[in-house]
LUMLOTOR-952915 format. One record per residue: residue number from 1; residue in three letters; x, y, z of N, C-alpha, C in turn. Coordinates in steps of 0.05 Angstrom, whole numbers, m for minus. Atoms other than C-alpha are relative to their C-alpha. Layout:
<rs>
<r pos="NUM" code="ALA" n_c1="X" n_c2="Y" n_c3="Z" ca_c1="X" ca_c2="Y" ca_c3="Z" c_c1="X" c_c2="Y" c_c3="Z"/>
...
</rs>
This chain:
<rs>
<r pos="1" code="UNK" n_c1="20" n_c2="21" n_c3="2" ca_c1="m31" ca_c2="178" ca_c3="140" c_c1="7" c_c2="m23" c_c3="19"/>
<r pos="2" code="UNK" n_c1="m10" n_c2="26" n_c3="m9" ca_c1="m37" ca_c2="116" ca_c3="183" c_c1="5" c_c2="m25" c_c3="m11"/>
<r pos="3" code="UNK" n_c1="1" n_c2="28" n_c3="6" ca_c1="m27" ca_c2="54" ca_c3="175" c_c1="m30" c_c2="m16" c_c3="m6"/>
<r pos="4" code="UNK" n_c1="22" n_c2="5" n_c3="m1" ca_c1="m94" ca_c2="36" ca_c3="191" c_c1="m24" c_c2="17" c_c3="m24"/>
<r pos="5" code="UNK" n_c1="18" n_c2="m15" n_c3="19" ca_c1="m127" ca_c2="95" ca_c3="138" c_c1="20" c_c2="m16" c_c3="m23"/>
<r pos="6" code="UNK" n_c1="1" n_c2="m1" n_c3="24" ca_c1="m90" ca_c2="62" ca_c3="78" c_c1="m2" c_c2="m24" c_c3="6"/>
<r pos="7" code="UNK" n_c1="12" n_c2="27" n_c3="m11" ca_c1="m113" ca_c2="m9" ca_c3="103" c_c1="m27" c_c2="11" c_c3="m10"/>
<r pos="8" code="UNK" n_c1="24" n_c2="m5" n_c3="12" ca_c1="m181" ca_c2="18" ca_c3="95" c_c1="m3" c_c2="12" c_c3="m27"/>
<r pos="9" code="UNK" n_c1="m1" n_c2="m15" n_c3="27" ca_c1="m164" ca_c2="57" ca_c3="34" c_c1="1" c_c2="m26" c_c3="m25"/>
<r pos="10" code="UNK" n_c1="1" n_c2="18" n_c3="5" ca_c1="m138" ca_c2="m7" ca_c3="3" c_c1="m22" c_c2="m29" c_c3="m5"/>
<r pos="11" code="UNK" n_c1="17" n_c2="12" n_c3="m2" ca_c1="m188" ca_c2="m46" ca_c3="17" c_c1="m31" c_c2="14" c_c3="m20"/>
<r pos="12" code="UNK" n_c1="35" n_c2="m12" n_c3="7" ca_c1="m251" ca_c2="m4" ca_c3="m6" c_c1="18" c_c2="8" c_c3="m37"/>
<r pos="13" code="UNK" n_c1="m8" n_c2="7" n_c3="29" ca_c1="m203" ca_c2="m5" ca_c3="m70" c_c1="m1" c_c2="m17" c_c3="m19"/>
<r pos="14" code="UNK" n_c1="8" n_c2="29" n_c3="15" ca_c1="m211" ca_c2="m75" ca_c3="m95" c_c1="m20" c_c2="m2" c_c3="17"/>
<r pos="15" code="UNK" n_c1="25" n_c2="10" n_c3="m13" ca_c1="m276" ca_c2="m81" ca_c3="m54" c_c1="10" c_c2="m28" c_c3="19"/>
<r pos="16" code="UNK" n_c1="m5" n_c2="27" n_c3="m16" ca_c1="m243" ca_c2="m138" ca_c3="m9" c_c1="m17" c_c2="1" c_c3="28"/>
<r pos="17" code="UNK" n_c1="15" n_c2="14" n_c3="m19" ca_c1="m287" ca_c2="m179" ca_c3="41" c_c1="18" c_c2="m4" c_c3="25"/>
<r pos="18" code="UNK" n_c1="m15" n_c2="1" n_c3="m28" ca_c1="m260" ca_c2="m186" ca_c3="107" c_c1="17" c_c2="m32" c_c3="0"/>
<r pos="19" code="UNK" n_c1="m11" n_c2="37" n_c3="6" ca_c1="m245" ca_c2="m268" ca_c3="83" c_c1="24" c_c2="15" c_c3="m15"/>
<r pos="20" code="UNK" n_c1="m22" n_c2="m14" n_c3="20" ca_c1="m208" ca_c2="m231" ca_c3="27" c_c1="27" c_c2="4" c_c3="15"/>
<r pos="21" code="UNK" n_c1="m24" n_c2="m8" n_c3="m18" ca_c1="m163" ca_c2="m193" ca_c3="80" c_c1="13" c_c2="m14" c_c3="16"/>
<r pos="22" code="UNK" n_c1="m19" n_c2="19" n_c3="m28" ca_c1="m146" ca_c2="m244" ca_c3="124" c_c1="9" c_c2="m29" c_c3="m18"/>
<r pos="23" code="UNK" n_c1="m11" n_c2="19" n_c3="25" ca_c1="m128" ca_c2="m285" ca_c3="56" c_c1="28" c_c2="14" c_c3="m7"/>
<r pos="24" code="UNK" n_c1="m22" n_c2="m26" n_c3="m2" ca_c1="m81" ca_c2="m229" ca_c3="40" c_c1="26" c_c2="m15" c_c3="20"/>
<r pos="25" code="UNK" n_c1="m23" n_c2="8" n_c3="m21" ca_c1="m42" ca_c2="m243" ca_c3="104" c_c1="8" c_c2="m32" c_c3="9"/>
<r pos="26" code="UNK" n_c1="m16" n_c2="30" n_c3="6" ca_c1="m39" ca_c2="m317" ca_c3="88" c_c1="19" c_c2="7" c_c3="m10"/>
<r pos="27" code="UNK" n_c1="m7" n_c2="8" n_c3="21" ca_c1="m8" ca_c2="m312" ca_c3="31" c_c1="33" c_c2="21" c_c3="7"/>
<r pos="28" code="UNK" n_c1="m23" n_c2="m7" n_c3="m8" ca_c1="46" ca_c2="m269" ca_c3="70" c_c1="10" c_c2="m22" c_c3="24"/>
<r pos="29" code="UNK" n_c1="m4" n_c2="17" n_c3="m19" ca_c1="51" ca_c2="m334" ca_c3="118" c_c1="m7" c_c2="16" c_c3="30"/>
<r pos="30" code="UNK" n_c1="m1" n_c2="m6" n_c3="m20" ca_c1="16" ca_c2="m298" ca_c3="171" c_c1="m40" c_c2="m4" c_c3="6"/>
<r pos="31" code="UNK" n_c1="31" n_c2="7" n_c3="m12" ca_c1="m54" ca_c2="m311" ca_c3="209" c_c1="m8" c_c2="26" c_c3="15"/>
<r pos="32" code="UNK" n_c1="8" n_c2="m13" n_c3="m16" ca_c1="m96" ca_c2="m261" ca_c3="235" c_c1="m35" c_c2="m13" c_c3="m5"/>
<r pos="33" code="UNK" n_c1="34" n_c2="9" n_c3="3" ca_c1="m172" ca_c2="m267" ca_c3="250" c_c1="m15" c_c2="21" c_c3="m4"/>
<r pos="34" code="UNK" n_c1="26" n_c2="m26" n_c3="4" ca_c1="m233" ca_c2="m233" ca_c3="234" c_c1="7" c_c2="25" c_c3="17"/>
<r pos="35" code="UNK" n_c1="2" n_c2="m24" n_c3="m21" ca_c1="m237" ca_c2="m195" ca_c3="294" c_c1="29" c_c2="29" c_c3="1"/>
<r pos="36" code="UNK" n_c1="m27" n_c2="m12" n_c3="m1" ca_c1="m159" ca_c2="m169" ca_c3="277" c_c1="m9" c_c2="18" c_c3="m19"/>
<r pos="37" code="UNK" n_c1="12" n_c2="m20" n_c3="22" ca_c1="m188" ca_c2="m137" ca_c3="208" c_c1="m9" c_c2="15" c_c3="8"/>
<r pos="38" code="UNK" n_c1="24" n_c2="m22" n_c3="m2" ca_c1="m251" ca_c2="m110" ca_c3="238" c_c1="14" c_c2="31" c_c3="24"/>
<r pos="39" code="UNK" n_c1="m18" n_c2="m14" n_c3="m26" ca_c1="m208" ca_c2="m80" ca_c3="298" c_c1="9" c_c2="23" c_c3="m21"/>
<r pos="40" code="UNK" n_c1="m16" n_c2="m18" n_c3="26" ca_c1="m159" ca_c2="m46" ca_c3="237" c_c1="m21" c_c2="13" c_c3="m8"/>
<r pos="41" code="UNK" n_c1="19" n_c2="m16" n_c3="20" ca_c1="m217" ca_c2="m22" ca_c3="197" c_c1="m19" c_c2="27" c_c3="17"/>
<r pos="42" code="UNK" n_c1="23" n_c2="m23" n_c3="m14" ca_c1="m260" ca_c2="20" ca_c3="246" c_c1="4" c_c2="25" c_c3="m5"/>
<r pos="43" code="UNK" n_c1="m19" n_c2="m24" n_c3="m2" ca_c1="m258" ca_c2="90" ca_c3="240" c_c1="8" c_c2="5" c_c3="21"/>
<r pos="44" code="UNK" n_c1="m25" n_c2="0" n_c3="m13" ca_c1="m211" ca_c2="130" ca_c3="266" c_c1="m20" c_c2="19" c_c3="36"/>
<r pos="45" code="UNK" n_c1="1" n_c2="m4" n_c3="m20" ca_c1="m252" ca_c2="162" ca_c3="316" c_c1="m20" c_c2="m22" c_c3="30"/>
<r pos="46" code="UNK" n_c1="18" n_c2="32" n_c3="m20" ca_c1="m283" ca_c2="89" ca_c3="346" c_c1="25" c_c2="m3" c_c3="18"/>
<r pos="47" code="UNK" n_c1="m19" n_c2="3" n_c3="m16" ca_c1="m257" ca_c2="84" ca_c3="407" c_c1="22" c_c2="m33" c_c3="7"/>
<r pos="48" code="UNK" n_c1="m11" n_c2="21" n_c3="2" ca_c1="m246" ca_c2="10" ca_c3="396" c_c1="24" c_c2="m15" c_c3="m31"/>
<r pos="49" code="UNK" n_c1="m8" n_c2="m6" n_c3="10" ca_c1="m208" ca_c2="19" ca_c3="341" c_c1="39" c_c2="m8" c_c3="9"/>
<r pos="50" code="UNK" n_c1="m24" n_c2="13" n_c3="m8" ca_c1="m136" ca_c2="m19" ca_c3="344" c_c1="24" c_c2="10" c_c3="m21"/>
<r pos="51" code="UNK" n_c1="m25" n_c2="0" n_c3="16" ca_c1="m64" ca_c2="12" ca_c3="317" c_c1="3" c_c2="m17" c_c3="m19"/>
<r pos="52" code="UNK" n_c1="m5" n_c2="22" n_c3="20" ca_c1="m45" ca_c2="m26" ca_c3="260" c_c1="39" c_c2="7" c_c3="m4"/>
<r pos="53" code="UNK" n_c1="m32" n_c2="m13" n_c3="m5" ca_c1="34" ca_c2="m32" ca_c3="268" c_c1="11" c_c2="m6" c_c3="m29"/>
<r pos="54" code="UNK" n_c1="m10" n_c2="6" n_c3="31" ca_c1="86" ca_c2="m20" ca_c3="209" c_c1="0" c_c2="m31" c_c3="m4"/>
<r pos="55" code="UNK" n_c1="m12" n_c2="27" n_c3="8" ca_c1="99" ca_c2="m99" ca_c3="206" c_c1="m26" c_c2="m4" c_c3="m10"/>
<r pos="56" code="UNK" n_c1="24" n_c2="5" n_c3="20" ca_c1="29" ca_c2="m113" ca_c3="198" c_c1="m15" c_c2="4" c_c3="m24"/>
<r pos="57" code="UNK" n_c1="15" n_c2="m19" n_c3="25" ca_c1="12" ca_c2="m66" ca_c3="144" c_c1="29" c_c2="m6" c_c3="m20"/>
<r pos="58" code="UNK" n_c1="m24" n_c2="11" n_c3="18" ca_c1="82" ca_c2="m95" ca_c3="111" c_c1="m14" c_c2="m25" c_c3="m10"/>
<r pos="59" code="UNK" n_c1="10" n_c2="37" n_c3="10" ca_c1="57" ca_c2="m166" ca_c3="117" c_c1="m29" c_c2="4" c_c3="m22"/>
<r pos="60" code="UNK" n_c1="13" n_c2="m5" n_c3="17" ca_c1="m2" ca_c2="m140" ca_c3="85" c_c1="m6" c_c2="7" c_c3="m26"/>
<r pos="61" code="UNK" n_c1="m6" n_c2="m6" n_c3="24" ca_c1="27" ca_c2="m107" ca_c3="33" c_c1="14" c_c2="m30" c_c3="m26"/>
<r pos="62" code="UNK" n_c1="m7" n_c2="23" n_c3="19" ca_c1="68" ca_c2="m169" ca_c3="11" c_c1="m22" c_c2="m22" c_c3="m10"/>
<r pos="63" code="UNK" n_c1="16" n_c2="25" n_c3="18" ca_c1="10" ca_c2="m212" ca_c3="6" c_c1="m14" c_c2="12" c_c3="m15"/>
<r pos="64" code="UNK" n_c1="12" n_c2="m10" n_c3="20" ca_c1="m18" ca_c2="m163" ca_c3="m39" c_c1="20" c_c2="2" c_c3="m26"/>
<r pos="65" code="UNK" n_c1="m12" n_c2="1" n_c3="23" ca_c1="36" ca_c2="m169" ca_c3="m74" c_c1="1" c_c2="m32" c_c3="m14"/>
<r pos="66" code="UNK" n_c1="5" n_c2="28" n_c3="9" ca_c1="38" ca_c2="m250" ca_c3="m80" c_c1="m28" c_c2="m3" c_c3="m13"/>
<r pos="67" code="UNK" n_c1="29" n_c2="m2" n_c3="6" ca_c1="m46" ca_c2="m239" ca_c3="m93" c_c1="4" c_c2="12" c_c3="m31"/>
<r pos="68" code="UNK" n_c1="13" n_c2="m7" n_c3="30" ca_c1="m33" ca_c2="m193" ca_c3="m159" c_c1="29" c_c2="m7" c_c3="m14"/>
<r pos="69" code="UNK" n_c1="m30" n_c2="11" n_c3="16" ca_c1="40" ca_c2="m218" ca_c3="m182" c_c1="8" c_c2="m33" c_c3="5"/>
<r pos="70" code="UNK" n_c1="0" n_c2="27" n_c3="m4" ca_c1="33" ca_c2="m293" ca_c3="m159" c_c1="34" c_c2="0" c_c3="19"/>
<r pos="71" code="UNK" n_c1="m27" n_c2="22" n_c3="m27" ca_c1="93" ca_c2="m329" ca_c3="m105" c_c1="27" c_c2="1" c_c3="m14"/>
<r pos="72" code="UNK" n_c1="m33" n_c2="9" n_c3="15" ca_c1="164" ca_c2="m322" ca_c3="m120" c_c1="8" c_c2="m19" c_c3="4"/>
<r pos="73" code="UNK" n_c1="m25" n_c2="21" n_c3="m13" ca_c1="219" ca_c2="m378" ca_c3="m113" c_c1="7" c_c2="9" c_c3="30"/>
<r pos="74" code="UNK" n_c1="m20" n_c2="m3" n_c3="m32" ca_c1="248" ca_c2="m383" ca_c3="m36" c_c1="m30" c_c2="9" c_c3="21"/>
<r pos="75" code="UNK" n_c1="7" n_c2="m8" n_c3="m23" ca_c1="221" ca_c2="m357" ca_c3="22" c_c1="m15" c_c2="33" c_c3="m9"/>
<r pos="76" code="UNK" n_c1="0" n_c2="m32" n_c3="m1" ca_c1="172" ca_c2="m298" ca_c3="29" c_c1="2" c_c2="24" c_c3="14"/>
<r pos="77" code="UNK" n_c1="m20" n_c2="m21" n_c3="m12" ca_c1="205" ca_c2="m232" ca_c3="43" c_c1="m12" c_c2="m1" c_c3="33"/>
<r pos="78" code="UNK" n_c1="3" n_c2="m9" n_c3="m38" ca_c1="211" ca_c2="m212" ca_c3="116" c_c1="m19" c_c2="26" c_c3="m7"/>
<r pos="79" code="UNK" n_c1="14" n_c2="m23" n_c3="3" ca_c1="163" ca_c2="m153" ca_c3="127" c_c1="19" c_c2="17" c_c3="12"/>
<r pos="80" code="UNK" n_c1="m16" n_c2="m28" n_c3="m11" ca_c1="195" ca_c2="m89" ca_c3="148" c_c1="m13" c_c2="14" c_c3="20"/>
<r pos="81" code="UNK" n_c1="10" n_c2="m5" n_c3="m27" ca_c1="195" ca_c2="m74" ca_c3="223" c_c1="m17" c_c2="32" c_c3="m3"/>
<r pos="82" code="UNK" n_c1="1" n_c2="m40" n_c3="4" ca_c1="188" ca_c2="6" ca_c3="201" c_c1="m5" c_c2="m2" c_c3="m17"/>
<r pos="83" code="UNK" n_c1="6" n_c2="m14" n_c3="18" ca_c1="151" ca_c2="35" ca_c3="149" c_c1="5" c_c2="29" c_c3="m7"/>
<r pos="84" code="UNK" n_c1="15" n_c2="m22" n_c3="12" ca_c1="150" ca_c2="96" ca_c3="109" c_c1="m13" c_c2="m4" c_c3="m26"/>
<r pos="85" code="UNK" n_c1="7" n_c2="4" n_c3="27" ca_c1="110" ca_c2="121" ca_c3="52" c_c1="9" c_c2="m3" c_c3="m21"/>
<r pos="86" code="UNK" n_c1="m11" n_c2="5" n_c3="32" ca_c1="157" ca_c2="112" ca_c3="0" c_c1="15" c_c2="m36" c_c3="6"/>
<r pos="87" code="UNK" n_c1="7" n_c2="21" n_c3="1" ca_c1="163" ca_c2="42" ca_c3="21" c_c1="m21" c_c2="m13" c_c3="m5"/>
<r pos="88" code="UNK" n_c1="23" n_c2="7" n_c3="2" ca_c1="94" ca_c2="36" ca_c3="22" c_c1="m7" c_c2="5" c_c3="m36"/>
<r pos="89" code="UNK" n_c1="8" n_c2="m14" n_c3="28" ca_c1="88" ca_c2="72" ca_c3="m51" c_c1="22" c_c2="m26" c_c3="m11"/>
<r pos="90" code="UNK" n_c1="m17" n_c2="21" n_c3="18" ca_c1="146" ca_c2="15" ca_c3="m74" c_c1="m17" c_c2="m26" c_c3="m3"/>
<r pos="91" code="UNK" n_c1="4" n_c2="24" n_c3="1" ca_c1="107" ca_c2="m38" ca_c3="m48" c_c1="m29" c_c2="m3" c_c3="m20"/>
<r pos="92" code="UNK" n_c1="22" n_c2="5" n_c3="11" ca_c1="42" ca_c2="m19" ca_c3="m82" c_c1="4" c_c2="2" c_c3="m25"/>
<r pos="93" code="UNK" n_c1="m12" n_c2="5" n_c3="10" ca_c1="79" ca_c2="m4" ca_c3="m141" c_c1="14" c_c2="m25" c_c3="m12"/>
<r pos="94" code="UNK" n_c1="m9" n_c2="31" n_c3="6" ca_c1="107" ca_c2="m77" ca_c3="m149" c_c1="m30" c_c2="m9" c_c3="3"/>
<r pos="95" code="UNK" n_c1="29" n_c2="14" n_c3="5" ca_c1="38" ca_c2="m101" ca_c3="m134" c_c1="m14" c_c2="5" c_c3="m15"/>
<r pos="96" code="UNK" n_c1="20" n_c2="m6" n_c3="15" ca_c1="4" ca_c2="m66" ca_c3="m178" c_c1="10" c_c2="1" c_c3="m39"/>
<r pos="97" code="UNK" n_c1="m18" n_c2="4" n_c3="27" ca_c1="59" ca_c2="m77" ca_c3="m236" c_c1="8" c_c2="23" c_c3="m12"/>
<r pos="98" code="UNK" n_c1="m1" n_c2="m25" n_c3="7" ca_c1="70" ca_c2="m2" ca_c3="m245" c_c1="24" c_c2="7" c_c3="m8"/>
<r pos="99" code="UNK" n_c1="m21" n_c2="m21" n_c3="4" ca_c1="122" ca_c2="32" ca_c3="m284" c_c1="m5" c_c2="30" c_c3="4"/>
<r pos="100" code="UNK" n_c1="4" n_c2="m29" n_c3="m7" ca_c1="143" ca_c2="102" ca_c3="m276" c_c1="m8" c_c2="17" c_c3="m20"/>
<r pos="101" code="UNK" n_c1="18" n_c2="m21" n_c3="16" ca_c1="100" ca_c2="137" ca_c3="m334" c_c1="m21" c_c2="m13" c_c3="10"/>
<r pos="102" code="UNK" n_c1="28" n_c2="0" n_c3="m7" ca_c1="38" ca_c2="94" ca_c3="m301" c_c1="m6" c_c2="17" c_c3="26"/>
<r pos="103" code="UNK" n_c1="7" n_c2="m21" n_c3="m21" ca_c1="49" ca_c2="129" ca_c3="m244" c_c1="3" c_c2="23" c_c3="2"/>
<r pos="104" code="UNK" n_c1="1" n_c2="m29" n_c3="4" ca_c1="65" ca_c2="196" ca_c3="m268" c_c1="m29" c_c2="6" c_c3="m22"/>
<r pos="105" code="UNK" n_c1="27" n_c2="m8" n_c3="13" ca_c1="0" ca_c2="186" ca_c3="m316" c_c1="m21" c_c2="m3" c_c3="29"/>
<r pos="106" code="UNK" n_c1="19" n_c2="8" n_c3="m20" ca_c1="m42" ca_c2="163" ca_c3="m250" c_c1="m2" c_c2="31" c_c3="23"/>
<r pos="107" code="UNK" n_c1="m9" n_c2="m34" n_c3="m21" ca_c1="m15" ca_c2="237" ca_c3="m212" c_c1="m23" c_c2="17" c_c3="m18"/>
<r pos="108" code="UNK" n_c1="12" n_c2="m33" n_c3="28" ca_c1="m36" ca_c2="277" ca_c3="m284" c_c1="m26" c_c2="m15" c_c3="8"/>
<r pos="109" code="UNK" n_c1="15" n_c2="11" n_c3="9" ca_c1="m95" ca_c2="235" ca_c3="m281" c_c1="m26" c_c2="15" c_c3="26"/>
<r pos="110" code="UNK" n_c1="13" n_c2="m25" n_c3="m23" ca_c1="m118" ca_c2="282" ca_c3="m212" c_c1="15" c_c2="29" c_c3="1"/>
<r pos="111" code="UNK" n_c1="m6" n_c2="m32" n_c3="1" ca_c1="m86" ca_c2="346" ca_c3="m240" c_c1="29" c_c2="1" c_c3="22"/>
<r pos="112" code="UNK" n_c1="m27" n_c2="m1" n_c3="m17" ca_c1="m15" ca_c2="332" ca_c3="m206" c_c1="23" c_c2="m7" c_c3="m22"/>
<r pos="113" code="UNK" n_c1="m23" n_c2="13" n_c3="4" ca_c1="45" ca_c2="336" ca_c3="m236" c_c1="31" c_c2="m4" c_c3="7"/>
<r pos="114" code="UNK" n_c1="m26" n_c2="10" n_c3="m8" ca_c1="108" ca_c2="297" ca_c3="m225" c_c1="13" c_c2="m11" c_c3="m29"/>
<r pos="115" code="UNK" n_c1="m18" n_c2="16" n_c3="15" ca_c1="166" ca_c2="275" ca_c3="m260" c_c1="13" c_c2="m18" c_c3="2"/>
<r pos="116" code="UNK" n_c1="m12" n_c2="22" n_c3="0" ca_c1="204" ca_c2="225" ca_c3="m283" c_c1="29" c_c2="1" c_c3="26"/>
<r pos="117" code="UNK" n_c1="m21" n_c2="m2" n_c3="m19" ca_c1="267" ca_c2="253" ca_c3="m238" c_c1="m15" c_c2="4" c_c3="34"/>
<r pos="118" code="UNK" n_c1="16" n_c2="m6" n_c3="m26" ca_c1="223" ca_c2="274" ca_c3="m173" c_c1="m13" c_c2="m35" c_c3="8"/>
<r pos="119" code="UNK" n_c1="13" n_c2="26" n_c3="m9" ca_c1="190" ca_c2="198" ca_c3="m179" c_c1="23" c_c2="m14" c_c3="4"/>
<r pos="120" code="UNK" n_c1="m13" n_c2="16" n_c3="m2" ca_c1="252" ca_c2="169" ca_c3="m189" c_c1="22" c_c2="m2" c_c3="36"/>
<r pos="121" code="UNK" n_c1="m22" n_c2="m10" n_c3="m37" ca_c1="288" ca_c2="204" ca_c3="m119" c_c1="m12" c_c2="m15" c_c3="14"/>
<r pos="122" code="UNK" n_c1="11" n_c2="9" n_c3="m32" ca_c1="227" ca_c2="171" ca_c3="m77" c_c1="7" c_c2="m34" c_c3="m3"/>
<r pos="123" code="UNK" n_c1="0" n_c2="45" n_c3="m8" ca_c1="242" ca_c2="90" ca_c3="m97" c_c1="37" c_c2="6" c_c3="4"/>
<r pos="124" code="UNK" n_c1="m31" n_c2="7" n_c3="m2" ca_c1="322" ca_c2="106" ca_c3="m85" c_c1="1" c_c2="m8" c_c3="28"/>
<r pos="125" code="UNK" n_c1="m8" n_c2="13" n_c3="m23" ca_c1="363" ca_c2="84" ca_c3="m22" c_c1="m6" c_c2="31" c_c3="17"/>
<r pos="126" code="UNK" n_c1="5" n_c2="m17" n_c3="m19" ca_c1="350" ca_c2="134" ca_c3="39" c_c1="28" c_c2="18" c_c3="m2"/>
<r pos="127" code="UNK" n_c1="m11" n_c2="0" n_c3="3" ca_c1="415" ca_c2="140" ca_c3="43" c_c1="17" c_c2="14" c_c3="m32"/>
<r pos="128" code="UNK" n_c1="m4" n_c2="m18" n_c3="28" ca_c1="425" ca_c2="170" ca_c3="m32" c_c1="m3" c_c2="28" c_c3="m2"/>
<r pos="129" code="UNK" n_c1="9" n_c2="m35" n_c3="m5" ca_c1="428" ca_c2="249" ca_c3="m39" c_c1="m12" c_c2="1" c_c3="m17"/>
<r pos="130" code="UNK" n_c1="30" n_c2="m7" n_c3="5" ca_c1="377" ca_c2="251" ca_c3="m84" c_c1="m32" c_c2="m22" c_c3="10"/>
<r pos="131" code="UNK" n_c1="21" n_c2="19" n_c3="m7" ca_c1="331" ca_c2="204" ca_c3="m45" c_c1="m21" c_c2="29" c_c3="14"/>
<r pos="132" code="UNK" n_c1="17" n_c2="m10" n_c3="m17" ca_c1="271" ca_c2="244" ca_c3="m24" c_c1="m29" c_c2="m10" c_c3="4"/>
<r pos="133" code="UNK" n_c1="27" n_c2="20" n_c3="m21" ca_c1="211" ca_c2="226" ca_c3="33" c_c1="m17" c_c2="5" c_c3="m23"/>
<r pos="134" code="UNK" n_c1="38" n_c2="m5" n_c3="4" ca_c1="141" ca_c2="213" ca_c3="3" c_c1="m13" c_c2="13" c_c3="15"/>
<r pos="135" code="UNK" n_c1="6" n_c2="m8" n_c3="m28" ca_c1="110" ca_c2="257" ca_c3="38" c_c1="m40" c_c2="m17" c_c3="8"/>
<r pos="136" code="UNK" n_c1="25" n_c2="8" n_c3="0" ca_c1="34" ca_c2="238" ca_c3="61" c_c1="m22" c_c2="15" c_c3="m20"/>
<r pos="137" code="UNK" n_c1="30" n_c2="m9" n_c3="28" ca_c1="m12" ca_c2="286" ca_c3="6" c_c1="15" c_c2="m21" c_c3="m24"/>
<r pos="138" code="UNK" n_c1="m4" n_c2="17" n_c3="30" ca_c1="31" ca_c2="246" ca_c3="m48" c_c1="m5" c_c2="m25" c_c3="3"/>
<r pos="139" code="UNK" n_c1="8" n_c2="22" n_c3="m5" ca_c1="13" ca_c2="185" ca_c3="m17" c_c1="m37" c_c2="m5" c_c3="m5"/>
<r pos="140" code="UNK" n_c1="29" n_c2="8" n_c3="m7" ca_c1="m65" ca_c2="197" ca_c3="m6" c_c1="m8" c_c2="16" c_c3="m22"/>
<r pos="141" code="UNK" n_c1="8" n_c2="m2" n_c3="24" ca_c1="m64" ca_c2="226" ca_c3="m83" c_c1="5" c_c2="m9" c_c3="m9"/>
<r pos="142" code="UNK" n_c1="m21" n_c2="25" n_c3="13" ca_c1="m19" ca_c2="167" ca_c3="m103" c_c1="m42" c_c2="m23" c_c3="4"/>
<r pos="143" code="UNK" n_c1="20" n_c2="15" n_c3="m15" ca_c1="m85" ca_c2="132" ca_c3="m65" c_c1="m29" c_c2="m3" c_c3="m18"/>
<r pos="144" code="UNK" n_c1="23" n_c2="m11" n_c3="13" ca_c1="m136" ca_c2="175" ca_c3="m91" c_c1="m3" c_c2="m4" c_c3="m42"/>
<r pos="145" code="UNK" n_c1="8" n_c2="10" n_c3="27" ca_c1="m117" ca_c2="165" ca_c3="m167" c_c1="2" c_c2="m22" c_c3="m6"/>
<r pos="146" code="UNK" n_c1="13" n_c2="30" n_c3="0" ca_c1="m118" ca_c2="95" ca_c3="m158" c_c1="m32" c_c2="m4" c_c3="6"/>
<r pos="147" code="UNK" n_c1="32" n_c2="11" n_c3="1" ca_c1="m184" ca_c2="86" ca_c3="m136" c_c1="m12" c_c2="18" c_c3="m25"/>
<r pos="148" code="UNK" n_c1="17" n_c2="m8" n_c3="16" ca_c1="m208" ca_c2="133" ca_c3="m185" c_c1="3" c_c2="m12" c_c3="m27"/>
<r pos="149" code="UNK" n_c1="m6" n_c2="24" n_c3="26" ca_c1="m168" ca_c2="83" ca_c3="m241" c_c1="m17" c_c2="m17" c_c3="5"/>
<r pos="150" code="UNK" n_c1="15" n_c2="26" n_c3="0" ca_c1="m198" ca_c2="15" ca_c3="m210" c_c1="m33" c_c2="8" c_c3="2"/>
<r pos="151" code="UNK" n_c1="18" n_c2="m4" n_c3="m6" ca_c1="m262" ca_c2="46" ca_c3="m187" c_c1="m17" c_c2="3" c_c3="m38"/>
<r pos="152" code="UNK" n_c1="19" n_c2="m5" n_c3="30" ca_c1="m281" ca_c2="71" ca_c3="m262" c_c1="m1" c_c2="m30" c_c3="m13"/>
<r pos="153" code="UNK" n_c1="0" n_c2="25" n_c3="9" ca_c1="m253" ca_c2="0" ca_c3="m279" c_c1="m22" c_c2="m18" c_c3="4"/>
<r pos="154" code="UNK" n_c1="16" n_c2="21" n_c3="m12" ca_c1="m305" ca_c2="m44" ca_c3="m242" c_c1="m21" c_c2="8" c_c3="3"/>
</rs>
């Protein structure tokens, strides 16, 4: 998945306004403008259509996290030059306040199952021998039974 497809995924998740998104990346102390969103959002086969780099889609993520968990004490985090998806699955995870039976009910909840030991390998250190990658279908069904949670929600 890109960067840019779970930006739009995200987005058409909570229905956010293009004000919305570029509120988002306040609230990670960072400015972008309209035209930076619309750029990100296009599809993928518009030829005007702009990369969206891991930092950006970090900074993004944290202000989605300050947006549904409110501002910590200190300084907010540095974004992470490099992504993967099981960074990406941590960060939405903290934003979205998720423990690990909401997100092994949110898998069952599209006919997938995972466990408590298989969920627990992807938030460890890289570095850990039982750490293993997210790969991208567990990401864009991690994706997919979210929207199908908030979507029935709203």
């Amino acid at each position: 998945m890109t960067n840019n497809d779970i930006l739009r995924r995200i987005r058409y998740l909570f229905n956010y306004s293009d004000q919305k998104m570029m509120e988002l990346f306040k609230l990670a102390d960072y400015d972008v403008e309209k035209t930076d969103v619309m750029d990100w959002l296009r599809k993928t086969e518009d030829p005007f259509l702009v990369e969206m780099t891991d930092k950006e889609l970090a900074i993004f993520l944290n202000g989605l996290i300050v947006e549904k968990r409110g501002k910590r004490e200190g300084q907010v985090p540095e974004p992470e030059m490099h992504l993967n998806n099981n960074i990406i699955l941590r960060k939405l995870k903290i934003a979205l306040d998720l423990k690990a039976e909401d997100i092994i009910a949110l898998f069952a909840s599209i006919d997938i199952k995972v466990g408590k030991p298989e969920l627990s390998a992807f938030f460890r250190k890289p570095d850990h021998k039982s750490y293993r990658p997210v790969l991208d279908q567990y990401l864009r069904n991690f994706l997919n039974a979210l929207q199908l949670k908030y979507k029935k929600a709203h």
